[in-house]
Backbone and ligand atoms as CSV (ligand in chain L), in Angstrom:
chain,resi,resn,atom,element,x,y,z
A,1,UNK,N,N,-33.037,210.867,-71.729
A,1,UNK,CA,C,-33.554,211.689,-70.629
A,1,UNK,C,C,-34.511,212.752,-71.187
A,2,UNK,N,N,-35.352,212.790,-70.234
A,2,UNK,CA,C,-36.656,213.961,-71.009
A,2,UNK,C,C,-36.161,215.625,-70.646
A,3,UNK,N,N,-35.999,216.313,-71.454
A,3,UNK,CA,C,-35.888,217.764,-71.437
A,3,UNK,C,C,-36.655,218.329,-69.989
A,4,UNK,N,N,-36.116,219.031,-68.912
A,4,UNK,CA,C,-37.462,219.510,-67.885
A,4,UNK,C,C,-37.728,220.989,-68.366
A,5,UNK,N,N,-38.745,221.300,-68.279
A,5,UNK,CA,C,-38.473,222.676,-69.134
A,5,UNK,C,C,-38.151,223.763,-67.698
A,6,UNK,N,N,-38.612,223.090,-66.657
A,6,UNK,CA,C,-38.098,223.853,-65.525
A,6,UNK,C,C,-36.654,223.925,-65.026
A,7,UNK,N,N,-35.999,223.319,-65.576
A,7,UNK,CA,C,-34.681,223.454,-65.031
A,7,UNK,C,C,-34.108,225.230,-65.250
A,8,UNK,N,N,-32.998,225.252,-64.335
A,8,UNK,CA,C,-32.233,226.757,-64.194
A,8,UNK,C,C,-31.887,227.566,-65.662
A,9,UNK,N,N,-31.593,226.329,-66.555
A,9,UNK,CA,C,-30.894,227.187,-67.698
A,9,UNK,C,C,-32.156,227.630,-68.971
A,10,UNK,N,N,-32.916,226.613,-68.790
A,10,UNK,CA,C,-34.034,226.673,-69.295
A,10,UNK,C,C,-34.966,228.065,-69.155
A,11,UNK,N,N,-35.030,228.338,-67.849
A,11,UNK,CA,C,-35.565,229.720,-67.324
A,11,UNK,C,C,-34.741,231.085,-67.534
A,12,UNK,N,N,-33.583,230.595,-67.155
A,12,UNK,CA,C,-32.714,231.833,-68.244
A,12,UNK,C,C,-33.066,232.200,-69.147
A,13,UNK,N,N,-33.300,231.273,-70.270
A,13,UNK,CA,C,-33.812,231.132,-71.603
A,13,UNK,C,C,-34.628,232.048,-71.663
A,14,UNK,N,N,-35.649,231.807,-71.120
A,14,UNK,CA,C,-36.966,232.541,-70.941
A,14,UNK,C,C,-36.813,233.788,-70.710
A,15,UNK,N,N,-35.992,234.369,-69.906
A,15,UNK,CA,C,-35.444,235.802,-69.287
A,15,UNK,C,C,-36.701,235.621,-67.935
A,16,UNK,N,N,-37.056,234.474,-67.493
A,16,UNK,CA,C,-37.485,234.641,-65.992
A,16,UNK,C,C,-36.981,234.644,-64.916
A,17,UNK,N,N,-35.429,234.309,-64.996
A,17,UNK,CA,C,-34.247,234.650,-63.861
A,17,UNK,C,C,-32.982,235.623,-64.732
A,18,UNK,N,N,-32.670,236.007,-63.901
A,18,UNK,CA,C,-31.476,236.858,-64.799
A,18,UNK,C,C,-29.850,236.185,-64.625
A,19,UNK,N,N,-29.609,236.609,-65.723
A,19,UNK,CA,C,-27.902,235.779,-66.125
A,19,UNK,C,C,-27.024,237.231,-66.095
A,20,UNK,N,N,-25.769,237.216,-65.998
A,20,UNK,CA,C,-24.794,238.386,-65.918
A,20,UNK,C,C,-24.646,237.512,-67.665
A,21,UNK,N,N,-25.268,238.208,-68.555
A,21,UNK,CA,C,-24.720,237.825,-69.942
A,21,UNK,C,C,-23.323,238.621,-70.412
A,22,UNK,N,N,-22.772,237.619,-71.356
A,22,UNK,CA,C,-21.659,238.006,-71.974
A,22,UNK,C,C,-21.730,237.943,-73.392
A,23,UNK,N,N,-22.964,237.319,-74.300
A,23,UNK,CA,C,-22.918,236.688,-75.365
A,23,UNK,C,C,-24.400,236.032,-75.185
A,24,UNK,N,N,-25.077,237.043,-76.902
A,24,UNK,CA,C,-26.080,236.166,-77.488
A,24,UNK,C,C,-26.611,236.216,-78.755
A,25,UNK,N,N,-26.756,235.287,-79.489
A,25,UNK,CA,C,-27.323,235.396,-81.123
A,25,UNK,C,C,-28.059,234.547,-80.975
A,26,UNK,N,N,-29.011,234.360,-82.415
A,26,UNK,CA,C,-29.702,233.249,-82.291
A,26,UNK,C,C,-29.799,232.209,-81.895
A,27,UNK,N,N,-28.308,231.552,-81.981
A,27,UNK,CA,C,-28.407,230.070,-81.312
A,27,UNK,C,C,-27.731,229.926,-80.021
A,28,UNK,N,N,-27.321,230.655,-79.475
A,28,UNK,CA,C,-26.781,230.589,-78.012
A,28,UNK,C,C,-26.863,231.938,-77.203
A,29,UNK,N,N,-26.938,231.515,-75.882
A,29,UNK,CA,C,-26.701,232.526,-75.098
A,29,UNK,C,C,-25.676,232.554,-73.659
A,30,UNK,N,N,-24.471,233.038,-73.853
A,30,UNK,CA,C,-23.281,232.984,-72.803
A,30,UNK,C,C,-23.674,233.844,-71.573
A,31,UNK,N,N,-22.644,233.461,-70.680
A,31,UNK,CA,C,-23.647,234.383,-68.964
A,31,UNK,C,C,-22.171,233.770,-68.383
A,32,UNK,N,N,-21.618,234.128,-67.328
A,32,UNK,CA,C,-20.784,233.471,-66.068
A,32,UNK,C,C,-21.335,232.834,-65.232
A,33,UNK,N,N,-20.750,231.971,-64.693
A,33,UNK,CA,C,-21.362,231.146,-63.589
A,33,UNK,C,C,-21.597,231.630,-62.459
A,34,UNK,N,N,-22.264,231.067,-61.862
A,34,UNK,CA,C,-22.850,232.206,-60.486
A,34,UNK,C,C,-21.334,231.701,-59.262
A,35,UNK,N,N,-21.255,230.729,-59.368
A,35,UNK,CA,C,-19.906,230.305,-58.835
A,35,UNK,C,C,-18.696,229.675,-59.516
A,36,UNK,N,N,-18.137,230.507,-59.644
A,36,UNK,CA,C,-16.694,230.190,-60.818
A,36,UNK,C,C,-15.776,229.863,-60.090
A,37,UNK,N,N,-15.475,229.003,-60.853
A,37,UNK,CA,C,-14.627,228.152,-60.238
A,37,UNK,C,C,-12.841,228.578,-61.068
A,38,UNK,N,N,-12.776,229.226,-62.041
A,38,UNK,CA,C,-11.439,230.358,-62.585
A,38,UNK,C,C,-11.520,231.659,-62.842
A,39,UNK,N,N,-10.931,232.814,-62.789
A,39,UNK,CA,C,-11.223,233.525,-62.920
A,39,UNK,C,C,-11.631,234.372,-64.134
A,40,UNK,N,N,-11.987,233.437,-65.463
A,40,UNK,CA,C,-13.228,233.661,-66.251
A,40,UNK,C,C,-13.603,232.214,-66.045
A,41,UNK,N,N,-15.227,232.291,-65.866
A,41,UNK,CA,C,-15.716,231.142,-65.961
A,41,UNK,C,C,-17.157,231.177,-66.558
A,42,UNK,N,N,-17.638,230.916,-68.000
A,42,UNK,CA,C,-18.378,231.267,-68.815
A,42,UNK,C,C,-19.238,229.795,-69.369
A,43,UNK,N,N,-20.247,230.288,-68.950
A,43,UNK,CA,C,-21.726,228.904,-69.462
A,43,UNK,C,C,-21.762,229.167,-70.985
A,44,UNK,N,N,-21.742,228.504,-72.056
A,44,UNK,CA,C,-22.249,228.888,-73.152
A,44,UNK,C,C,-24.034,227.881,-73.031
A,45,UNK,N,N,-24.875,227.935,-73.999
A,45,UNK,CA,C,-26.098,227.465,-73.596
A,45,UNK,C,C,-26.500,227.403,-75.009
A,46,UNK,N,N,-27.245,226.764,-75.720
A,46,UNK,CA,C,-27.459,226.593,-76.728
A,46,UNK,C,C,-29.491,227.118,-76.704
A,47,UNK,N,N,-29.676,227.557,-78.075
A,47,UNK,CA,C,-31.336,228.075,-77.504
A,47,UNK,C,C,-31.915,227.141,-77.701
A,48,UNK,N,N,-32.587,225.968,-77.328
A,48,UNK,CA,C,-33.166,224.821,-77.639
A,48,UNK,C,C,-33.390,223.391,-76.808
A,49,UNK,N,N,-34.293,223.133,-76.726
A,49,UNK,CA,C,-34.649,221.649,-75.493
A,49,UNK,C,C,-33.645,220.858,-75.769
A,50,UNK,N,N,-32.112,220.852,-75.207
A,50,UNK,CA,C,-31.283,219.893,-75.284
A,50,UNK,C,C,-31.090,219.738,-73.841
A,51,UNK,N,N,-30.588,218.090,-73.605
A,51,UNK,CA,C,-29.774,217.825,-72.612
A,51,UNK,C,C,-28.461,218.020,-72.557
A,52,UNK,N,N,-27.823,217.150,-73.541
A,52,UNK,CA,C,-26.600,216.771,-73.037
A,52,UNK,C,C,-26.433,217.148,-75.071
A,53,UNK,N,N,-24.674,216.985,-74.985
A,53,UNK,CA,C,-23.891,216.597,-76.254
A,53,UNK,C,C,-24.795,215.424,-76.760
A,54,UNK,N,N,-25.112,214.561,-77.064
A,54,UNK,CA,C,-25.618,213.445,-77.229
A,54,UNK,C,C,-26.853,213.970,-77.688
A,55,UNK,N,N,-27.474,214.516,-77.098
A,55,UNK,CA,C,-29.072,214.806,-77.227
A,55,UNK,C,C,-28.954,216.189,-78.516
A,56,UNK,N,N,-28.608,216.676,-78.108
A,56,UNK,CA,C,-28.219,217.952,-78.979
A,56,UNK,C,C,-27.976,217.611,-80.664
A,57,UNK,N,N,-26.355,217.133,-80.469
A,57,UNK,CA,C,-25.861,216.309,-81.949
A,57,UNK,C,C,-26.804,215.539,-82.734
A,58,UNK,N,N,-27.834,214.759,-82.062
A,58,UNK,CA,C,-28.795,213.631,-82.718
A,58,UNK,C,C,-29.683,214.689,-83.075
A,59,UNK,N,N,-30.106,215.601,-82.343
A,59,UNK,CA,C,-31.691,216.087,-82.804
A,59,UNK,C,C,-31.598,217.562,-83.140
A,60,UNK,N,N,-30.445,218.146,-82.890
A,60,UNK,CA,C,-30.999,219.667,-83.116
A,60,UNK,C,C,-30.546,220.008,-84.891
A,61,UNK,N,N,-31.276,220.829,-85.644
A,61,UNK,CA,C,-30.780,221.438,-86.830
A,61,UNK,C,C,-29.729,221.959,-87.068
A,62,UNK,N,N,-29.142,221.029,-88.374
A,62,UNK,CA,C,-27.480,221.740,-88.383
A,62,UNK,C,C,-27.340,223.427,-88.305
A,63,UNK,N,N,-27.748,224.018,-88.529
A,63,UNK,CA,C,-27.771,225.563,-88.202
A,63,UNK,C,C,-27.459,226.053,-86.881
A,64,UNK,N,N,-28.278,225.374,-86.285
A,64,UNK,CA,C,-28.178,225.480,-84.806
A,64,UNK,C,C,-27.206,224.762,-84.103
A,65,UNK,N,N,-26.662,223.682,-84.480
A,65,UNK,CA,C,-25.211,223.432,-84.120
A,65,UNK,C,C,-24.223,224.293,-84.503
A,66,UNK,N,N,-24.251,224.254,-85.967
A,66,UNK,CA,C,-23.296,225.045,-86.330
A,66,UNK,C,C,-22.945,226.694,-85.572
A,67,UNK,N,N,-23.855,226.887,-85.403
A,67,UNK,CA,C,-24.146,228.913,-84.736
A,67,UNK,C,C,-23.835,228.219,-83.317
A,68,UNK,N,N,-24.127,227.164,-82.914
A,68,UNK,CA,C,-23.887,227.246,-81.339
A,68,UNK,C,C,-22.194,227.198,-81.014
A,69,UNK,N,N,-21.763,226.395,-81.661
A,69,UNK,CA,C,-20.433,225.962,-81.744
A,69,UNK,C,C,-19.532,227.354,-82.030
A,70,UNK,N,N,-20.280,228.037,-83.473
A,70,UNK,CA,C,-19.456,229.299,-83.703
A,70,UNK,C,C,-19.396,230.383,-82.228
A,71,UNK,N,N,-20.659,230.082,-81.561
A,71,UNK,CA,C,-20.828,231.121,-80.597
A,71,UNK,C,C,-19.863,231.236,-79.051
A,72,UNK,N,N,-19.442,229.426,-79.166
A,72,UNK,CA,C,-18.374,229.293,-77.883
A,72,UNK,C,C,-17.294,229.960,-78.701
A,73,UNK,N,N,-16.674,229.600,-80.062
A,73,UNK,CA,C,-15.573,229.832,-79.975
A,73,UNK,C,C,-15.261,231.499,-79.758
A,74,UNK,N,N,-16.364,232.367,-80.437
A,74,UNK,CA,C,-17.005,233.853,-80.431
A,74,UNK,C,C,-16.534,234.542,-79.172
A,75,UNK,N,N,-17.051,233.605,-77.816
A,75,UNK,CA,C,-16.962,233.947,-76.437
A,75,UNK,C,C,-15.733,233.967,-75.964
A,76,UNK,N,N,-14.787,232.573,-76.170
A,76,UNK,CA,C,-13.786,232.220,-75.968
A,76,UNK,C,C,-12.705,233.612,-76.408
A,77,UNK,N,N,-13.359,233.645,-77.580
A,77,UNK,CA,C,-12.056,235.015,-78.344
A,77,UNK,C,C,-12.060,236.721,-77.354
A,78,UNK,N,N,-13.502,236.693,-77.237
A,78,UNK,CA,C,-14.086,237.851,-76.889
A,78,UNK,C,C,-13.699,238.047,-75.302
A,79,UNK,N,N,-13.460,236.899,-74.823
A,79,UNK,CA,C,-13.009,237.030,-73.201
A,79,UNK,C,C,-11.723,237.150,-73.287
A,80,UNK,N,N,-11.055,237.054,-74.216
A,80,UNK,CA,C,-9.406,237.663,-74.379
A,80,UNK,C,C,-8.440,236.517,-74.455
A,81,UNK,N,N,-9.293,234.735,-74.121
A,81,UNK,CA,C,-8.457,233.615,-73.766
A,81,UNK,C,C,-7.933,233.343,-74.969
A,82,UNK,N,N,-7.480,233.626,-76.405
A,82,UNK,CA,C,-6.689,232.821,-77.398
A,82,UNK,C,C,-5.610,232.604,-77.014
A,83,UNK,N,N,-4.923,233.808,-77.170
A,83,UNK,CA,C,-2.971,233.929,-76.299
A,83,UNK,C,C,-2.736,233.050,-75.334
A,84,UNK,N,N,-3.239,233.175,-74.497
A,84,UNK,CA,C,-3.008,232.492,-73.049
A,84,UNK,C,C,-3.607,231.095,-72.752
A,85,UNK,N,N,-4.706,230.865,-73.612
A,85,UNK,CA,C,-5.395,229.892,-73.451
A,85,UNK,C,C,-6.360,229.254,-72.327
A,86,UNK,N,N,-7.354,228.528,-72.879
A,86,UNK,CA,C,-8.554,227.874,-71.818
A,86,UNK,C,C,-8.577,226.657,-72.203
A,87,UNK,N,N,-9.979,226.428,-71.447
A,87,UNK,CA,C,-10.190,224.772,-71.449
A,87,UNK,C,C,-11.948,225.069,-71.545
A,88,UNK,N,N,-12.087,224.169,-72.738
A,88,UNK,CA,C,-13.584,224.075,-72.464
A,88,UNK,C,C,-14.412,222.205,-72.160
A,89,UNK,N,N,-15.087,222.469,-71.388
A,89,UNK,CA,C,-16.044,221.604,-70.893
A,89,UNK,C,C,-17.290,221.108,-70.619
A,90,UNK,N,N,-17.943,220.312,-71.394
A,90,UNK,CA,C,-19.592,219.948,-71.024
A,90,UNK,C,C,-20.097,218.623,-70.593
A,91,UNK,N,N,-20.358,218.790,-69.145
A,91,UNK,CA,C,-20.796,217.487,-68.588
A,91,UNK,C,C,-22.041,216.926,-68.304
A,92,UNK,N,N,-22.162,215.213,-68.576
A,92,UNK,CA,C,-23.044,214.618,-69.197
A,92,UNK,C,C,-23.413,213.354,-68.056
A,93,UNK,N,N,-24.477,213.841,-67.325
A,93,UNK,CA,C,-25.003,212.677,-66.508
A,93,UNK,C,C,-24.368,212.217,-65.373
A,94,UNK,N,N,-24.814,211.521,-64.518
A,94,UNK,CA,C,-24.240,211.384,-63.264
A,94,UNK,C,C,-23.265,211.487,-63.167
A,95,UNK,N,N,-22.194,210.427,-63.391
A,95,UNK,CA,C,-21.248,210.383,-63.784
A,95,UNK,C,C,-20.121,211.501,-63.620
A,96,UNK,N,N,-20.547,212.158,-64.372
A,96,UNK,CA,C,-19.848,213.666,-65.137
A,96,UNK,C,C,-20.184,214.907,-63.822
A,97,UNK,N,N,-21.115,214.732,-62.889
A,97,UNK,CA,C,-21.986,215.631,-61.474
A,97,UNK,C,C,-22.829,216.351,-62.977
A,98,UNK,N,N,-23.144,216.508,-63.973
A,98,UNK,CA,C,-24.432,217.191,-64.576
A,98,UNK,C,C,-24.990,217.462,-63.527
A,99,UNK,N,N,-24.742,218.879,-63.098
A,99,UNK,CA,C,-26.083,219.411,-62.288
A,99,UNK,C,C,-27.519,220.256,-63.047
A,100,UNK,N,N,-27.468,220.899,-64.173
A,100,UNK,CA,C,-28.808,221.000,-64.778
A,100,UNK,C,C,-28.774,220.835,-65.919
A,101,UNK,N,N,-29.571,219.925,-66.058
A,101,UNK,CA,C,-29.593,219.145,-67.246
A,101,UNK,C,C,-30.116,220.071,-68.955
A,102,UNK,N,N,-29.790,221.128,-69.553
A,102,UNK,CA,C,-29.802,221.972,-70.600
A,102,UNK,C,C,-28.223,221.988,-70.689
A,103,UNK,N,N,-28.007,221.280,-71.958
A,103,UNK,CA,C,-26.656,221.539,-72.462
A,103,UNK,C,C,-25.728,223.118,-72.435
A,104,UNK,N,N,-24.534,222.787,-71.720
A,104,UNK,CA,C,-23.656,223.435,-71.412
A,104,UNK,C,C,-22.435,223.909,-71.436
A,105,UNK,N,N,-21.782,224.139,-72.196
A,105,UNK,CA,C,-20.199,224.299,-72.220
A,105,UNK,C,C,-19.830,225.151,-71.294
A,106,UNK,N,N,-18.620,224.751,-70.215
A,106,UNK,CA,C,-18.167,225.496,-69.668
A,106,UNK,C,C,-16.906,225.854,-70.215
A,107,UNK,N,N,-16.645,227.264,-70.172
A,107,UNK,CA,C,-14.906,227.938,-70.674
A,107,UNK,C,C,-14.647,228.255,-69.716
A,108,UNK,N,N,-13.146,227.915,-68.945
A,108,UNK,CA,C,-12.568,228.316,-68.033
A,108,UNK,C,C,-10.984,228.880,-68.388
A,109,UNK,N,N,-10.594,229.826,-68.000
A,109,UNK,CA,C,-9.505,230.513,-68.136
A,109,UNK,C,C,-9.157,231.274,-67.014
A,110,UNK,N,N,-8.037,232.240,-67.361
A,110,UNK,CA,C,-7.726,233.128,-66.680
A,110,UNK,C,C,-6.601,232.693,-66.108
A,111,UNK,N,N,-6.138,231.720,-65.552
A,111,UNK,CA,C,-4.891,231.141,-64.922
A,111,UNK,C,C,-4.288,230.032,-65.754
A,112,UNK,N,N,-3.296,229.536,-64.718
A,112,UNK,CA,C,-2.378,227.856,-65.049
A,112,UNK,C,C,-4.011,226.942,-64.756
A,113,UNK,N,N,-4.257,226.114,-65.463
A,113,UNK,CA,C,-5.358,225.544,-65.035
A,113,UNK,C,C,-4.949,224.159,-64.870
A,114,UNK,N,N,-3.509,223.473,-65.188
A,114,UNK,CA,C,-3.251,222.151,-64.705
A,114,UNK,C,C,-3.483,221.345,-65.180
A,115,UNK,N,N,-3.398,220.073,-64.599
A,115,UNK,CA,C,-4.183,218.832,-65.551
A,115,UNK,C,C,-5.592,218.970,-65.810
A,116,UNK,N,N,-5.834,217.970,-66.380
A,116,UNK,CA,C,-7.329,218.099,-67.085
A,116,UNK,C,C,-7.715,217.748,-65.888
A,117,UNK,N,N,-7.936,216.451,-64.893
A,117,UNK,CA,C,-8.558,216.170,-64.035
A,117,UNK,C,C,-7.739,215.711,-62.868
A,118,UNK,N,N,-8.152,216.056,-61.314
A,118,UNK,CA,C,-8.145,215.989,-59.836
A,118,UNK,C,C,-8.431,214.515,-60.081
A,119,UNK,N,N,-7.208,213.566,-58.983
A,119,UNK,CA,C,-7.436,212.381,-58.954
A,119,UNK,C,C,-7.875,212.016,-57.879
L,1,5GP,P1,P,-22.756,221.280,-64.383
L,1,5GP,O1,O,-22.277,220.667,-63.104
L,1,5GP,O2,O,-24.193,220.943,-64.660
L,1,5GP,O3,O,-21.839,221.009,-65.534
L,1,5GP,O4,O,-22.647,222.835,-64.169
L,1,5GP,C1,C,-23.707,223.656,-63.796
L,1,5GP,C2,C,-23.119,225.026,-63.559
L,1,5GP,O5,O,-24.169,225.957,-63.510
L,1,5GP,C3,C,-22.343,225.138,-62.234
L,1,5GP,O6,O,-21.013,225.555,-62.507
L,1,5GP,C4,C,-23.145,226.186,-61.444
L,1,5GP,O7,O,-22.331,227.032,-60.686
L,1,5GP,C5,C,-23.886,226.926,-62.544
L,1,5GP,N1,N,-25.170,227.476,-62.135
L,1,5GP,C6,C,-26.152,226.834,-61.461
L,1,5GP,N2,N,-27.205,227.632,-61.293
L,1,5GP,C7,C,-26.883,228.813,-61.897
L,1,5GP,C8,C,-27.584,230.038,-62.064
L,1,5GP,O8,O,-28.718,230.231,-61.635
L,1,5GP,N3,N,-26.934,231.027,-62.749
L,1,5GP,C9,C,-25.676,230.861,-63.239
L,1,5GP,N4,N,-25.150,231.890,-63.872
L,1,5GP,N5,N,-24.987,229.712,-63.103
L,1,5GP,C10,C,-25.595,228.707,-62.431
């Protein structure tokens, strides 16, 4: 799939829409979702033309994996979820509802969060 450079997260990027940030270093930048779905519910975003896991892993510089990866777990700690625990998630193509296509981890916490998936 081709990178759009217009997509939502992409423009974040840019600082041409604004994010409620929580978290940013070089290789990522964290924000909440505009509709959360737990009561923490945190985008991590990686800085770089990725789609998906897939797209990312194949092409981006180990540095930049590496710092992106350090930066969820960074967020994860920093939102208070170790003790109590979360769930993190990044979805990939139809399939998955991918609604904008710039790679995404979602962290969700704050409650009992249940099974992994609604049948
Ligand atoms: P996906 O379904 O692609 O995994 O998740 C996209 C997520 O982005 C959704 O949870 C949605 O609420 C969130 N989202 C979409 N547009 C915006 C936006 O402009 N700002 C923020 N903060 N979150 C957004």
């Amino acid at each position: 799939m081709t990178y759009d450079l217009e997509n939502i997260f992409a423009k974040i990027l840019r600082g041409e829409i604004p994010c409620d940030k929580v978290y940013e270093d070089d290789f990522a930048l964290a924000f909440h979702d505009i509709n959360p779905q737990a009561p923490v519910h945190i985008l991590v975003i990686p800085k770089g033309a990725y789609v998906s896991m897939a797209d990312f892993t194949a092409s981006a510089p180990a540095d930049l994996i590496a710092g992106f990866f350090r930066a969820v777990g960074q967020v994860a700690r920093e939102a208070g979820l170790e003790d109590a625990g979360y769930r993190i998630l990044a979805n990939a193509g139809a399939d998955a509802h991918q609604e904008v296509p710039h790679l995404h981890i979602h962290i969700f916490g704050g409650k009992r969060l249940g099974p992994m998936l609604t049948r």
